[in-house]
PyMOL Python script that loads the backbone (N, CA, C, O; Angstrom):
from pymol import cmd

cmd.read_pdbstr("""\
ATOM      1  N   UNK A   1     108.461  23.166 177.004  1.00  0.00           N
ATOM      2  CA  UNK A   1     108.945  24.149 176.054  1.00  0.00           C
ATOM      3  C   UNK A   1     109.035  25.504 176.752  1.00  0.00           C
ATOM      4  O   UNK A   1     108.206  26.009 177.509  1.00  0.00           O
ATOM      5  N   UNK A   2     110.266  26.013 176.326  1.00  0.00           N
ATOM      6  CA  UNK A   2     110.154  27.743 177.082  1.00  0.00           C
ATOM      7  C   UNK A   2     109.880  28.227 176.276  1.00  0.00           C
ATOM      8  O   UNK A   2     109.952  27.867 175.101  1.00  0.00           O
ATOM      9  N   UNK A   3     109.332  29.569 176.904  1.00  0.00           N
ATOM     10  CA  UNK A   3     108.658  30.573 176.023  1.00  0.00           C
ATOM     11  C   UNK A   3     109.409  32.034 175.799  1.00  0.00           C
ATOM     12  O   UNK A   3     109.659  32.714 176.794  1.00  0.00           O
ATOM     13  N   UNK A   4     109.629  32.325 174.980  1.00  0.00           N
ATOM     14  CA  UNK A   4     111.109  33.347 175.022  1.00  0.00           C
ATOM     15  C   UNK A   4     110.730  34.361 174.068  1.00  0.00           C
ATOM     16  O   UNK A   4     109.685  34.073 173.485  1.00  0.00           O
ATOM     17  N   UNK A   5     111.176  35.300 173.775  1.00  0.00           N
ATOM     18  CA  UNK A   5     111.180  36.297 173.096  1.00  0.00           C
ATOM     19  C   UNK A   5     110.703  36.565 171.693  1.00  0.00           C
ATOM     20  O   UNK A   5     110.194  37.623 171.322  1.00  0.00           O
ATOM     21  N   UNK A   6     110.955  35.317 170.826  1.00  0.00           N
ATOM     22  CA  UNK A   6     110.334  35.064 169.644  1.00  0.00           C
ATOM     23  C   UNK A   6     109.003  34.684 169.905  1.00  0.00           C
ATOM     24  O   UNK A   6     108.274  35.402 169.220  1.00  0.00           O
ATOM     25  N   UNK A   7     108.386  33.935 170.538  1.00  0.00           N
ATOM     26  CA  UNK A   7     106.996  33.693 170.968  1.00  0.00           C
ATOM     27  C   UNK A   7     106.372  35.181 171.378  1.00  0.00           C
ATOM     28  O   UNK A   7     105.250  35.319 170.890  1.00  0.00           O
ATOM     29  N   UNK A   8     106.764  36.184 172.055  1.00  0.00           N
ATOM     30  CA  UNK A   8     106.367  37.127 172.294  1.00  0.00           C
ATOM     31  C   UNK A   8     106.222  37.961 171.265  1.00  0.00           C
ATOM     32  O   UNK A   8     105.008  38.167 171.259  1.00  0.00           O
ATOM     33  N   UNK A   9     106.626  38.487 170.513  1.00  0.00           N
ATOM     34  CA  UNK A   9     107.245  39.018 169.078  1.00  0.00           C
ATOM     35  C   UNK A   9     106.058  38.385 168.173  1.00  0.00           C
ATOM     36  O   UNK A   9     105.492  39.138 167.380  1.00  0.00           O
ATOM     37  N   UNK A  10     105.589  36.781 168.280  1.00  0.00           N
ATOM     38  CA  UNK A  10     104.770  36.190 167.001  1.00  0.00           C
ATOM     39  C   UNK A  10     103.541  36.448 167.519  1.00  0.00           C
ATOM     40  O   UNK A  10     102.551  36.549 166.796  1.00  0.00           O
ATOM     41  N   UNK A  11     103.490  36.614 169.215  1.00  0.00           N
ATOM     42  CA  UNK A  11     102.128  37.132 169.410  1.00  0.00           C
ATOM     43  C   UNK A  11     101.799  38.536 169.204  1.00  0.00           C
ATOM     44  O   UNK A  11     100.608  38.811 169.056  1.00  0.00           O
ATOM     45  N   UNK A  12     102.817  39.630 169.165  1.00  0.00           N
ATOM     46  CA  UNK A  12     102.435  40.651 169.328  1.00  0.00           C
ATOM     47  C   UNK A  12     102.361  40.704 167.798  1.00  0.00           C
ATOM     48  O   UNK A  12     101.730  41.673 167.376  1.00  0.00           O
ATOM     49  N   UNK A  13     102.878  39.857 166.853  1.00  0.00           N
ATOM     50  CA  UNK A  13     102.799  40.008 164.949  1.00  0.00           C
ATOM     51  C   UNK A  13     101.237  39.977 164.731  1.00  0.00           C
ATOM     52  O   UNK A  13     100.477  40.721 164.111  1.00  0.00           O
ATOM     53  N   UNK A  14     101.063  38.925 165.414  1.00  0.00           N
ATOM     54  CA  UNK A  14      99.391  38.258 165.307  1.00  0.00           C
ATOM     55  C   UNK A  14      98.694  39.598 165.287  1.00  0.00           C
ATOM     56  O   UNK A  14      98.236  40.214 164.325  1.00  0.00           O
ATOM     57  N   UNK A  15      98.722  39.952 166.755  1.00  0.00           N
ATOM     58  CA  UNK A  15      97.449  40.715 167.198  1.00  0.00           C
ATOM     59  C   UNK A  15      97.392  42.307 166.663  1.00  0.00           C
ATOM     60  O   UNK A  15      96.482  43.124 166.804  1.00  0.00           O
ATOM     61  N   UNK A  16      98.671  42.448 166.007  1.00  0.00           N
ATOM     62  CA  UNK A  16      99.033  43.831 165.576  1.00  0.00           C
ATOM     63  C   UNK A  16      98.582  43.685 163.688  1.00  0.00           C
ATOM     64  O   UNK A  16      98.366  44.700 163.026  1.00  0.00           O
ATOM     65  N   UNK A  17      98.521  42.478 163.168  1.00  0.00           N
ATOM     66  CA  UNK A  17      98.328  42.332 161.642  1.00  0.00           C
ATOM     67  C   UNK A  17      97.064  43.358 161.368  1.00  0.00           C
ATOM     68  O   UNK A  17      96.037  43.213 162.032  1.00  0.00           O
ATOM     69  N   UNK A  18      97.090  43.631 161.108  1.00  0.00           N
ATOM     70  CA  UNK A  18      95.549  44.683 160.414  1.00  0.00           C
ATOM     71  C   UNK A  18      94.236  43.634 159.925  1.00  0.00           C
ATOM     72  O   UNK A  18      94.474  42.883 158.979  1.00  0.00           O
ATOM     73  N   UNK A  19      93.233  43.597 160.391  1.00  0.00           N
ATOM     74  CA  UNK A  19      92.360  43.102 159.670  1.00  0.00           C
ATOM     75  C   UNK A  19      91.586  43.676 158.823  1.00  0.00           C
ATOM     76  O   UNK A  19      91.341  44.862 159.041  1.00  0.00           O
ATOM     77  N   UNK A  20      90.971  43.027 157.620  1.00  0.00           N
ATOM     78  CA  UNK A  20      90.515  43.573 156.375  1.00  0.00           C
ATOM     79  C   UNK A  20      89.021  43.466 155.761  1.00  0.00           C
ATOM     80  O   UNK A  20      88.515  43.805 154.692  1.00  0.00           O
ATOM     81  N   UNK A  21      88.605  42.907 156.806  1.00  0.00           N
ATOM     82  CA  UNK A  21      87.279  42.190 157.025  1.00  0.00           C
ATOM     83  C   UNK A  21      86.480  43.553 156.385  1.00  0.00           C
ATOM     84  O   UNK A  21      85.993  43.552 155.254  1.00  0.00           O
ATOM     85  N   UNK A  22      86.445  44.441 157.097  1.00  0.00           N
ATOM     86  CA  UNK A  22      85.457  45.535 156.894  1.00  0.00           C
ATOM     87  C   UNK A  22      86.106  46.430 156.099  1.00  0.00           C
ATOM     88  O   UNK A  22      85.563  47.499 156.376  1.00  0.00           O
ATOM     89  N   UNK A  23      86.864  46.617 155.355  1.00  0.00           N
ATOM     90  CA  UNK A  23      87.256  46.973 153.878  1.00  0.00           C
ATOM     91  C   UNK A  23      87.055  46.067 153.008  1.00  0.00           C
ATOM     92  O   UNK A  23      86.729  46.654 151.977  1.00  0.00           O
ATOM     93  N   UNK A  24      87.067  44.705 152.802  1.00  0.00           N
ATOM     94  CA  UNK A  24      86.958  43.844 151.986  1.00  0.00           C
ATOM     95  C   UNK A  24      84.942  44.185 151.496  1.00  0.00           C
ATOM     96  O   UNK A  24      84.682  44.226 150.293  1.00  0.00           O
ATOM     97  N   UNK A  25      83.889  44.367 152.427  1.00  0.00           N
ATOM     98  CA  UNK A  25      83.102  45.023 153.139  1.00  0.00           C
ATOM     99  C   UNK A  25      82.588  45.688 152.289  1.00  0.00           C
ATOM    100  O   UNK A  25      81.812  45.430 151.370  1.00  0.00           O
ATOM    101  N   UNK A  26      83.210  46.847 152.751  1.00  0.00           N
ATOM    102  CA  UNK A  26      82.696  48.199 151.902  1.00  0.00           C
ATOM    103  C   UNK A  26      83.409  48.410 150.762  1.00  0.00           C
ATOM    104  O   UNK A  26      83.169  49.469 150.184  1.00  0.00           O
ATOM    105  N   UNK A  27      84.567  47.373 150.083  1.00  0.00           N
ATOM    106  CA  UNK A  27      84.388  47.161 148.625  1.00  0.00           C
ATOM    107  C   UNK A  27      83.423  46.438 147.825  1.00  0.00           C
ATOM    108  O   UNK A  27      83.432  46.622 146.608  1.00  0.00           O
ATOM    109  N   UNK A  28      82.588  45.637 148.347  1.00  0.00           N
ATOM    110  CA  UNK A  28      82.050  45.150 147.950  1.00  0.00           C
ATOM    111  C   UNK A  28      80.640  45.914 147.324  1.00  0.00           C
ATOM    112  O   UNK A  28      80.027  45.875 146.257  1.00  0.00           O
ATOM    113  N   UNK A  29      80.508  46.597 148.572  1.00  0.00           N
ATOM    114  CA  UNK A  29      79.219  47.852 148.495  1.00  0.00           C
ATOM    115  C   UNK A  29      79.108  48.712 148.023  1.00  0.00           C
ATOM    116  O   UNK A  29      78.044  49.313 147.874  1.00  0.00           O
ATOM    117  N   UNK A  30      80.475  49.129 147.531  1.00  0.00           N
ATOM    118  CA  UNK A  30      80.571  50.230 146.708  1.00  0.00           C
ATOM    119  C   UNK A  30      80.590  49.518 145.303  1.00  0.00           C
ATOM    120  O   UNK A  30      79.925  49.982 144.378  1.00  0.00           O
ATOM    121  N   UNK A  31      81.202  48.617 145.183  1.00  0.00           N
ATOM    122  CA  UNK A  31      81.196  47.807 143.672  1.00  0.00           C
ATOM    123  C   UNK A  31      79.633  47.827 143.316  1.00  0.00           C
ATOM    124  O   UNK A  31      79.408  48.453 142.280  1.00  0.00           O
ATOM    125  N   UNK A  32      78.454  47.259 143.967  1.00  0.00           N
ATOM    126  CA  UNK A  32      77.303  47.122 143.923  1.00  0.00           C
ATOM    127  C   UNK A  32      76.812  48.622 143.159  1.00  0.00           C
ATOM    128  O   UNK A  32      76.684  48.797 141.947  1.00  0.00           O
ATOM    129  N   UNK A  33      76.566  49.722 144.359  1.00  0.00           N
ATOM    130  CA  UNK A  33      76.547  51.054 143.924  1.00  0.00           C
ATOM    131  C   UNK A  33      77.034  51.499 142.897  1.00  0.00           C
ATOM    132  O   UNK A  33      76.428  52.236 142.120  1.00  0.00           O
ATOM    133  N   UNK A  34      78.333  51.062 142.744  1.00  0.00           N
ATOM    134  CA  UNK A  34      78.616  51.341 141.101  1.00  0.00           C
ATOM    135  C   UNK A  34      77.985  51.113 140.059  1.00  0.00           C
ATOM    136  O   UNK A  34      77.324  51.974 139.480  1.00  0.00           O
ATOM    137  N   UNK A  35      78.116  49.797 139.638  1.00  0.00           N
ATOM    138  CA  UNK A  35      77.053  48.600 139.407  1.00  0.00           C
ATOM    139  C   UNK A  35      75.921  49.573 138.496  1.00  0.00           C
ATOM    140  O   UNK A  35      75.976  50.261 137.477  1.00  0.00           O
ATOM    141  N   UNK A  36      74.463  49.038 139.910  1.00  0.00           N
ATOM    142  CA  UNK A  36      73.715  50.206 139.702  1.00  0.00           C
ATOM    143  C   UNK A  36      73.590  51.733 138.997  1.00  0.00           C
ATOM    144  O   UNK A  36      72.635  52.172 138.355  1.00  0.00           O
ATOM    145  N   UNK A  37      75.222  52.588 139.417  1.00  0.00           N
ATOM    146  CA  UNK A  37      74.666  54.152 138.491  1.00  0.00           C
ATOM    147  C   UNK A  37      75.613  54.197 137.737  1.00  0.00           C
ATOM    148  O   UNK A  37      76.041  55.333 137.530  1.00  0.00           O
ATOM    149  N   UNK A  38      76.198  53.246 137.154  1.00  0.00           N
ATOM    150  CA  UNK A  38      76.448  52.865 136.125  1.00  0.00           C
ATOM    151  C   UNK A  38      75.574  52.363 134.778  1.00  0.00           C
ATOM    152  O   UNK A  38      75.800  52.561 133.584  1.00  0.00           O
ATOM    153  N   UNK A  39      74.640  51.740 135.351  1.00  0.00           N
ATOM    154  CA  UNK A  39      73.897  51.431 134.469  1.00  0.00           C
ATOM    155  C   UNK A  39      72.717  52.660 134.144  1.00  0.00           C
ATOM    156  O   UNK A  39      72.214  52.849 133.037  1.00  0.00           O
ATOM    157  N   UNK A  40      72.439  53.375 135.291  1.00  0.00           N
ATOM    158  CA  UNK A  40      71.227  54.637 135.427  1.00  0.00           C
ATOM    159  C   UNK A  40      71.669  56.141 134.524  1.00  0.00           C
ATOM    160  O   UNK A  40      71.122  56.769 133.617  1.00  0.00           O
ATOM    161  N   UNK A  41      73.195  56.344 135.466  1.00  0.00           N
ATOM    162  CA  UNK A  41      73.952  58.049 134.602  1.00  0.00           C
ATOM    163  C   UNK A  41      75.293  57.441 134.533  1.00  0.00           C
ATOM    164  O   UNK A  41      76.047  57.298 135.495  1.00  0.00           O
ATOM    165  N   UNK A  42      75.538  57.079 133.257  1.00  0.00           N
ATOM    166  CA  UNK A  42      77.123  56.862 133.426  1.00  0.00           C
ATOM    167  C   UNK A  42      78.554  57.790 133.809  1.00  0.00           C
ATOM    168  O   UNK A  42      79.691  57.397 134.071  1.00  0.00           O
ATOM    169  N   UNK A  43      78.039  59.056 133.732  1.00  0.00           N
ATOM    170  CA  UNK A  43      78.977  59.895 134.445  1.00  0.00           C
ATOM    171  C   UNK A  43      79.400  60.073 135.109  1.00  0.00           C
ATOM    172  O   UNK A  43      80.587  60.369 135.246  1.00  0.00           O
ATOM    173  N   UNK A  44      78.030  59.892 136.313  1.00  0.00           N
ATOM    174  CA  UNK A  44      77.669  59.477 137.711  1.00  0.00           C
ATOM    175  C   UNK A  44      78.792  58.805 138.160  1.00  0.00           C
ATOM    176  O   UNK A  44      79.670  59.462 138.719  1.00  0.00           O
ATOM    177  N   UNK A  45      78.931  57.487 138.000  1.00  0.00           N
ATOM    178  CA  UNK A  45      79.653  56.433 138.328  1.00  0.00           C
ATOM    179  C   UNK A  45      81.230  56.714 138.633  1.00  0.00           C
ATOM    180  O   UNK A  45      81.894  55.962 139.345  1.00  0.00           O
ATOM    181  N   UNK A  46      81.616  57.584 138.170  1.00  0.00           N
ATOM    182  CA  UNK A  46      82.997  58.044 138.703  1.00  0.00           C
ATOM    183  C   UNK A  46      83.396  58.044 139.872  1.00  0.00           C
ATOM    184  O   UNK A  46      84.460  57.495 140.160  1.00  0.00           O
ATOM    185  N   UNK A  47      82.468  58.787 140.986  1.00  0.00           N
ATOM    186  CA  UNK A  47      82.258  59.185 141.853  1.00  0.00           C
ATOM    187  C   UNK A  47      82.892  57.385 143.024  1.00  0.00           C
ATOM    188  O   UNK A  47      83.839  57.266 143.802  1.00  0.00           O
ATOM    189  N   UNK A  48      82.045  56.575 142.674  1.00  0.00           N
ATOM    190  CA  UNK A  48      81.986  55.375 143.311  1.00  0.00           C
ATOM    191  C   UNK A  48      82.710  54.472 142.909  1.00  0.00           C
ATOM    192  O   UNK A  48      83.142  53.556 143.608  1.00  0.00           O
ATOM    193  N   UNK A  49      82.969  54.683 141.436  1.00  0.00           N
ATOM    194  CA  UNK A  49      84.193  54.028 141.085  1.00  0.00           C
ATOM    195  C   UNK A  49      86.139  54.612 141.759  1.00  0.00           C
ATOM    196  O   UNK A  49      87.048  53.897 142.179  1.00  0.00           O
ATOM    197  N   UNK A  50      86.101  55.639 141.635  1.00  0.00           N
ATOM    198  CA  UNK A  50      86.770  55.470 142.612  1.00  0.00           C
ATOM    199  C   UNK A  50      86.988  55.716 143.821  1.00  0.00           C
ATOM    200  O   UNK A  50      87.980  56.332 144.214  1.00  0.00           O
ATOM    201  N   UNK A  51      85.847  55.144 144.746  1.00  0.00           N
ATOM    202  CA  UNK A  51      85.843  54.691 145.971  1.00  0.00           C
ATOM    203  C   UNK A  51      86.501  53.569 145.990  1.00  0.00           C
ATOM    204  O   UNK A  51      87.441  53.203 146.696  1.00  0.00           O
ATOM    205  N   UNK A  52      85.691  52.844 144.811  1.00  0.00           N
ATOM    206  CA  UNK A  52      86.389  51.502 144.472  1.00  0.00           C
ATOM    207  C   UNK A  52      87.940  51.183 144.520  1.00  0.00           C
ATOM    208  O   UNK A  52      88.560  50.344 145.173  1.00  0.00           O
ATOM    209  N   UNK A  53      88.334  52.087 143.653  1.00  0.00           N
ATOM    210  CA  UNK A  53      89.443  51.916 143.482  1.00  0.00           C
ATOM    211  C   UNK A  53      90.616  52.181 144.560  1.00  0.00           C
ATOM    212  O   UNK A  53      91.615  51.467 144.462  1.00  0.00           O
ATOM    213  N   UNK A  54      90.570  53.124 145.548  1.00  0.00           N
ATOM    214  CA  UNK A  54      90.939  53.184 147.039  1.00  0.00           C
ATOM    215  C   UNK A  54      91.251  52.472 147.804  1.00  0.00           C
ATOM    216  O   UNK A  54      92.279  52.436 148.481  1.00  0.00           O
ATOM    217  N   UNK A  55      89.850  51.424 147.755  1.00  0.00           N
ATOM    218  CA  UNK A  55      89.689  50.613 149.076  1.00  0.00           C
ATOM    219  C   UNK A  55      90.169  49.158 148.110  1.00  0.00           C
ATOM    220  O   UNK A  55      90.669  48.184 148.673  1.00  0.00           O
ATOM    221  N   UNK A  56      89.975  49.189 146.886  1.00  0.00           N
ATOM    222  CA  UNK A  56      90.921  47.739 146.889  1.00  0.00           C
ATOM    223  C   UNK A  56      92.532  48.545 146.659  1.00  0.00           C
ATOM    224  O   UNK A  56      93.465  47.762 146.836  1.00  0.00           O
ATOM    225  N   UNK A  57      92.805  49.495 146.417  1.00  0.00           N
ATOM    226  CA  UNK A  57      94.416  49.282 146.545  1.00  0.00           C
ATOM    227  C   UNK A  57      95.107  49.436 148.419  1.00  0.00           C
ATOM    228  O   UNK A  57      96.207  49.176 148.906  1.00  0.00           O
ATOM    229  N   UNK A  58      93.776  49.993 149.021  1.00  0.00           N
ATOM    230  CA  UNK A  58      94.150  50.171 150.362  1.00  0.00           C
ATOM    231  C   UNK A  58      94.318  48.339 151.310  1.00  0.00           C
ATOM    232  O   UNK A  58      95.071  47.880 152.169  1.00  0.00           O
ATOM    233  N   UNK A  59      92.787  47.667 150.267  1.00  0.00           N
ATOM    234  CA  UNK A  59      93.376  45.883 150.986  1.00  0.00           C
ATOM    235  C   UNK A  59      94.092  45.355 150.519  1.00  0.00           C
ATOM    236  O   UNK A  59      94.680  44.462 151.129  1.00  0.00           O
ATOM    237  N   UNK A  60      94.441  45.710 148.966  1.00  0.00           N
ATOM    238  CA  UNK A  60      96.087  44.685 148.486  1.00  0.00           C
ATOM    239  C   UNK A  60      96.724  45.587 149.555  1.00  0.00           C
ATOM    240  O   UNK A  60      96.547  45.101 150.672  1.00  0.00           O
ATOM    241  N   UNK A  61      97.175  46.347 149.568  1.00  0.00           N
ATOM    242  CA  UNK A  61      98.524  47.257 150.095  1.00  0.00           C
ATOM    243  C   UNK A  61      98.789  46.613 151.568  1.00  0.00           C
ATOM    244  O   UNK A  61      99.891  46.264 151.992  1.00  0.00           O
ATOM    245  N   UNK A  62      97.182  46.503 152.463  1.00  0.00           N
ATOM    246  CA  UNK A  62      97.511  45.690 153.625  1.00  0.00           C
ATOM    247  C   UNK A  62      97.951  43.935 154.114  1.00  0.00           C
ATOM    248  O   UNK A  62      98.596  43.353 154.987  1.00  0.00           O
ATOM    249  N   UNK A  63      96.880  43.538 152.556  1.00  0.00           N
ATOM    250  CA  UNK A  63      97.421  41.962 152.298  1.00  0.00           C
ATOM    251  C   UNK A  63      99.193  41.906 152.233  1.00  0.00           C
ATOM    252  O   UNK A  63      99.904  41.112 152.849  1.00  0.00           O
ATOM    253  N   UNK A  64      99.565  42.808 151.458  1.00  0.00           N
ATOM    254  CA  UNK A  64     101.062  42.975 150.760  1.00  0.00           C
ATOM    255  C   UNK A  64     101.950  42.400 151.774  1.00  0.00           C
ATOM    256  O   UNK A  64     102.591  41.352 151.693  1.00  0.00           O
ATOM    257  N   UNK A  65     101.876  43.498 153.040  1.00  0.00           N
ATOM    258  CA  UNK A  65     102.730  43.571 154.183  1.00  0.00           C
ATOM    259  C   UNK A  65     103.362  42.263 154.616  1.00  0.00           C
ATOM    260  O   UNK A  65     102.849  41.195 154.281  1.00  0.00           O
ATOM    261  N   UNK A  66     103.925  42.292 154.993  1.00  0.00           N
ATOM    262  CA  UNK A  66     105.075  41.143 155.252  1.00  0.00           C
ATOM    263  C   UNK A  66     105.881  41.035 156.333  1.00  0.00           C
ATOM    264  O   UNK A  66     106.403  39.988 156.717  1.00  0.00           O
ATOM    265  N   UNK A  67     106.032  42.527 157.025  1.00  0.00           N
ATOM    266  CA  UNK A  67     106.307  42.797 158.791  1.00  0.00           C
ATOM    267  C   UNK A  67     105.429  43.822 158.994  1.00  0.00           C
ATOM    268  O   UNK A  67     104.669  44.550 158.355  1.00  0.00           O
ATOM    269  N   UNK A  68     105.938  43.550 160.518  1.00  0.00           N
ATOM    270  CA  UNK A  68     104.910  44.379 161.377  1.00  0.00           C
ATOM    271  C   UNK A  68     105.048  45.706 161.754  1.00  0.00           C
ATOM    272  O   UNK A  68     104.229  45.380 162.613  1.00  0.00           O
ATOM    273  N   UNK A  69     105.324  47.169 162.019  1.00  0.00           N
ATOM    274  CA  UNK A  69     105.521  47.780 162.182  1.00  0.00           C
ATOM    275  C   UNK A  69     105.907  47.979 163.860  1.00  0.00           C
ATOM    276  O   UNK A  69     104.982  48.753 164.104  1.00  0.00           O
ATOM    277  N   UNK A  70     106.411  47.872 164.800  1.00  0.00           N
ATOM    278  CA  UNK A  70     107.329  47.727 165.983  1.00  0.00           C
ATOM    279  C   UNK A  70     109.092  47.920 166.428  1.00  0.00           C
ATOM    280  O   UNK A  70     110.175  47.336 166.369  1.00  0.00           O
ATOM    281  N   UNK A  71     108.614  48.847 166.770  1.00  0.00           N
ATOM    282  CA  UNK A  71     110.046  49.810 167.226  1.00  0.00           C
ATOM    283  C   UNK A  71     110.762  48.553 167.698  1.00  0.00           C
ATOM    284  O   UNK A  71     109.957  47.710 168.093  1.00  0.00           O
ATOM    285  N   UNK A  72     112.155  48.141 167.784  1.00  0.00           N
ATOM    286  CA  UNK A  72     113.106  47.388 168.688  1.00  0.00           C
ATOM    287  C   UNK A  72     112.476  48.043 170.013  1.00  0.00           C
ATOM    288  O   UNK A  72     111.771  47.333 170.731  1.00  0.00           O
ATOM    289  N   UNK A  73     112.695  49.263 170.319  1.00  0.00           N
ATOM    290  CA  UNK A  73     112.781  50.118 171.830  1.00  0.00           C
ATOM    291  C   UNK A  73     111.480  49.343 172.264  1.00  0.00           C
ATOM    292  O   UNK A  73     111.581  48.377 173.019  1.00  0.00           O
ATOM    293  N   UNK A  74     110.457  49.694 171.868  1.00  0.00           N
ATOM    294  CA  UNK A  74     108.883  49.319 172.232  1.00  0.00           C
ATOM    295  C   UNK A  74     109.123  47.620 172.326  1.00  0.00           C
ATOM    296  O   UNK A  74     108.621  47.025 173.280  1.00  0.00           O
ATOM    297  N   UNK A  75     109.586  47.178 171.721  1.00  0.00           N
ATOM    298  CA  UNK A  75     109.617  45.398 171.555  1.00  0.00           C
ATOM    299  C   UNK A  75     109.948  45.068 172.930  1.00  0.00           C
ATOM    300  O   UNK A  75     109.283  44.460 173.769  1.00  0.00           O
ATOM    301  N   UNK A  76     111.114  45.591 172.998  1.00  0.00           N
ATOM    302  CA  UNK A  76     112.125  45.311 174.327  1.00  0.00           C
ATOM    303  C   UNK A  76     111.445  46.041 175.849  1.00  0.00           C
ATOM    304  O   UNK A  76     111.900  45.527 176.870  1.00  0.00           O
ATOM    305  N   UNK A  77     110.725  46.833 175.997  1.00  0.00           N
ATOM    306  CA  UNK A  77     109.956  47.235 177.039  1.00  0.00           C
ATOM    307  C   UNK A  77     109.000  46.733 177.145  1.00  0.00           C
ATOM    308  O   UNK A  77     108.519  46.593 178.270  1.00  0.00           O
ATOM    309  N   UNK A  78     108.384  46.289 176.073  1.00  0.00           N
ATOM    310  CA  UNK A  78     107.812  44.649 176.415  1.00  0.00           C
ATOM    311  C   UNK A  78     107.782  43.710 176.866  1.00  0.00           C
ATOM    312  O   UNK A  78     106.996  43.232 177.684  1.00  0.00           O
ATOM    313  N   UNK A  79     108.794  43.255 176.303  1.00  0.00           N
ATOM    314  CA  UNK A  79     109.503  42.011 176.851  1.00  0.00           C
ATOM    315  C   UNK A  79     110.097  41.445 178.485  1.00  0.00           C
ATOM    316  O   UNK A  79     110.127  40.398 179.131  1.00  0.00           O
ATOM    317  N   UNK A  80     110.617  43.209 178.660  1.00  0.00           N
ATOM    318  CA  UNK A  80     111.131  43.518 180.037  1.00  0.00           C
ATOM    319  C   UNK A  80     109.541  42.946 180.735  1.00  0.00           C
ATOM    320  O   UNK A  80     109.640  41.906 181.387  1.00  0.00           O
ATOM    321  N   UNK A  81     108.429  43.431 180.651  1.00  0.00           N
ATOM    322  CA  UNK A  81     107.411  43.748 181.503  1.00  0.00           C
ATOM    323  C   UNK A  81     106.726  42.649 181.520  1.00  0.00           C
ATOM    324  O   UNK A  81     105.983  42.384 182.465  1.00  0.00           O
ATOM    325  N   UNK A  82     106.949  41.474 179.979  1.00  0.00           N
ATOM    326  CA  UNK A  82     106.704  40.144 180.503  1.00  0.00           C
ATOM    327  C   UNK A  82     107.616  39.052 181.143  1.00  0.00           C
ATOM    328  O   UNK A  82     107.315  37.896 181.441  1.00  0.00           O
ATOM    329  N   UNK A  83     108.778  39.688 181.277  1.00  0.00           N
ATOM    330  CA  UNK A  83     109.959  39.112 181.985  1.00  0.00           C
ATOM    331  C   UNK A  83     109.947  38.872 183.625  1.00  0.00           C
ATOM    332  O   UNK A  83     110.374  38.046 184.431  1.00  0.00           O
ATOM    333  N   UNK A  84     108.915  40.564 183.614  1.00  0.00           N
ATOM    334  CA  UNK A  84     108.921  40.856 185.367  1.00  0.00           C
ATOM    335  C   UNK A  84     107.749  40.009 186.068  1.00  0.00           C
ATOM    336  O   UNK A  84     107.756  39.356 187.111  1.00  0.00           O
ATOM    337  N   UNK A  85     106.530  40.306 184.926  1.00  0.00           N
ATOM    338  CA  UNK A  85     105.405  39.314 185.469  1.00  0.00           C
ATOM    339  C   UNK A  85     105.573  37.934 185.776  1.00  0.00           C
ATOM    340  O   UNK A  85     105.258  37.423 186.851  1.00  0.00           O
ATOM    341  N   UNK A  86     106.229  37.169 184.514  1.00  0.00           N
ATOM    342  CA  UNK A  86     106.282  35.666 184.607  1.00  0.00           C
ATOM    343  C   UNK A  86     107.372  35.348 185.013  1.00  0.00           C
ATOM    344  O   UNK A  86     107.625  34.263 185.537  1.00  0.00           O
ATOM    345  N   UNK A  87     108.097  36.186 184.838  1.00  0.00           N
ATOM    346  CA  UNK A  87     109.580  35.439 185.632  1.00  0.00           C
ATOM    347  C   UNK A  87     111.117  34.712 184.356  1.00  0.00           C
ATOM    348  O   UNK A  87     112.130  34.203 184.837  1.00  0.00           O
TER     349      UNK A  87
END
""", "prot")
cmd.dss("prot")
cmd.show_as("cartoon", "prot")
cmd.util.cbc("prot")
cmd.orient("prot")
């Protein structure tokens, strides 16, 4: 099998996707915290609620995505430079 330009492109999709691991994370921790001064000063709770609310519209918004953000120009000077290495 050759390896061509679309293979290059699905690796650079891969390694460029955003991971969500550690927002998924510190929604969780803040949900907790809420939780908690919510139940103690309910006024309080604003504060952490929307933290909450941030960081899950910030991991849908990254789940959402659907391409990758990559210039053509940048793609292609890429490509050139794995062209020159491997041949």
């Amino acid at each position: 099998m050759r390896w061509g330009a679309e293979h290059l492109y699905y690796e650079l999709a891969r390694r460029q996707r955003p991971k969500t691991g550690c927002a998924v994370s510190a929604l969780i921790f803040f949900s907790i915290i809420t939780l908690f001064v919510l139940i103690k000063v309910k006024w309080l709770a604003l504060i952490p609620l929307m933290v909450v609310i941030v960081l899950a519209r910030s991991v849908w918004r990254t789940k959402q995505r659907k391409f990758i953000l990559l210039e053509q120009k940048l793609f292609d000077s890429l490509l050139q430079t794995w062209v020159k290495a491997h041949g």
